[in-house]
N, C-alpha and C positions, 0 to 999 in steps of 0.2 A: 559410381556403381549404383546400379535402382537398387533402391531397397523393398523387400519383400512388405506385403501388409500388415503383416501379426509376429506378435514377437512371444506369442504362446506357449511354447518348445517347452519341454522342460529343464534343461538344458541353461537354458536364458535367466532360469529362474534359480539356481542352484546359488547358495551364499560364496560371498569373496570369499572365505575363509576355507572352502572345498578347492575353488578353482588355484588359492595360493596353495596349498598342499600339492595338487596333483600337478601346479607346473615345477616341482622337482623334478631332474632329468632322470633320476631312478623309479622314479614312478612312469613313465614314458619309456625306459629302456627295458624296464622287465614284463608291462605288456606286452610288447612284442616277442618278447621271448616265453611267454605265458602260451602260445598255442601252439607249438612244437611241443612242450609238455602236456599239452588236453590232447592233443594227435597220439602221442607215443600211448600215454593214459588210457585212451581208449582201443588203440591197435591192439596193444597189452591185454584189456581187458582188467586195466588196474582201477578200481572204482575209489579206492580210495585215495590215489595218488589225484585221479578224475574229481573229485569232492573238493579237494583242497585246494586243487588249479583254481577250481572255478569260485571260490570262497577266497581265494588270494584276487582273484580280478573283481571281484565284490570290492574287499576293502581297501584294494589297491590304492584307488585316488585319494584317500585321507590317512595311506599309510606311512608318508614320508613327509617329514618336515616341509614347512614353508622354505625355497631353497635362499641360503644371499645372493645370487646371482640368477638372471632367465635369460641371459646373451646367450643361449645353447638352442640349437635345433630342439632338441626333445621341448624345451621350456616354451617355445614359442609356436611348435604345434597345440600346446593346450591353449598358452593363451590368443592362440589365431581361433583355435576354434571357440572358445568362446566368445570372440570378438563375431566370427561368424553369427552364433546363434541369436548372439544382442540385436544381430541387424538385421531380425528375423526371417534366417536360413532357417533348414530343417537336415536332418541328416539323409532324408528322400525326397528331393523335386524333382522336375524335367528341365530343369538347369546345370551346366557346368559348370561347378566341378562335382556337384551332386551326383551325376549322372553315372559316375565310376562306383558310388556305393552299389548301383543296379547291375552291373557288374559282378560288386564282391558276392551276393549275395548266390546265386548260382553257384560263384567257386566256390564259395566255404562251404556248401550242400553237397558239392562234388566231394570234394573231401575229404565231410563228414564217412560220405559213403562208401569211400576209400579206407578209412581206418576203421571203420565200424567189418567191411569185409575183407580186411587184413588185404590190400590190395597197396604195396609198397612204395612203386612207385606213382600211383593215382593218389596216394597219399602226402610225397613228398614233392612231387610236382605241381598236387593243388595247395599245398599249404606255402611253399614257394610265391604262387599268385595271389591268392588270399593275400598273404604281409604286404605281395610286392604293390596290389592295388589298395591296401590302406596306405602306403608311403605316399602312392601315387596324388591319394585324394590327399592328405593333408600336407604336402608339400605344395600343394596347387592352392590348399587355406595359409600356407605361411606366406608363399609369395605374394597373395591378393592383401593380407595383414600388415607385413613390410613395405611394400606399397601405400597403402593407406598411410598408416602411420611417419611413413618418409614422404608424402604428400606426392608420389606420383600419380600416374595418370591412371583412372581404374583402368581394367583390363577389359576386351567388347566382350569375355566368355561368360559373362552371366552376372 
């Protein structure tokens, strides 16, 4: 796999001690479930349910124990994606598997402006994509990480 020139990110720079917290699988499973609650929050019109979503995925990553075990999908998309960033990826290149964040980015706007105009099912069909294409990107960083680490062959996607 080429590696990128800079390992700048900040991301790359975050101490062990954050990256061992947030590869607890609970910290990984209730992100994903954190934007069906900022969706419903904001359809609603509930600002304070809206405040505390978004203050739970603040301190999300340092809110769960370091776990004894990371043999778990959720434990090994953080630590894929930090392995990513070490090997100075970005969370936006014109490289694959990057190239699905340019993706998410329009659906979650879609969304947004779905549940901001109480538009239900624009709402639950973009937040649907939105998850469906963050799965998509870090399960494309867990496979290139298992890889790596099991010493196969990199992959030609980036």
């Amino acid at each position: 796999m080429s590696q990128p020139e800079s390992t700048d990110s900040v991301p790359s720079h975050l101490p062990d001690w954050f990256w061992a917290r947030h590869s607890n699988p609970w910290s990984g499973g209730t992100r994903f479930a954190a934007l069906p609650v900022l969706l419903y929050a904001l359809y609603h019109r509930r600002s304070r349910l809206l405040a505390a979503g978004i203050g739970f995925l603040l301190i999300n990553p340092v809110l769960f124990p370091e776990p004894a075990r990371t043999d778990n999908w959720f434990s090994e998309v953080v630590l894929a994606e930090r392995w990513w960033y070490e090997q100075g990826h970005t969370s936006f290149e014109p490289t694959f598997p990057t190239l699905i964040n340019y993706l998410s980015v329009p659906t979650f706007l879609l969304t947004l402006y779905g549940a901001i105009r109480r538009r239900p099912r624009l709402t639950a069909i973009g937040g649907l994509l939105t998850i469906g294409l963050k799965v998509w990107f870090v399960d494309e960083l867990v496979g290139r990480f298992r890889a790596e680490r099991d010493g196969e062959p990199a992959t030609n996607n980036g």
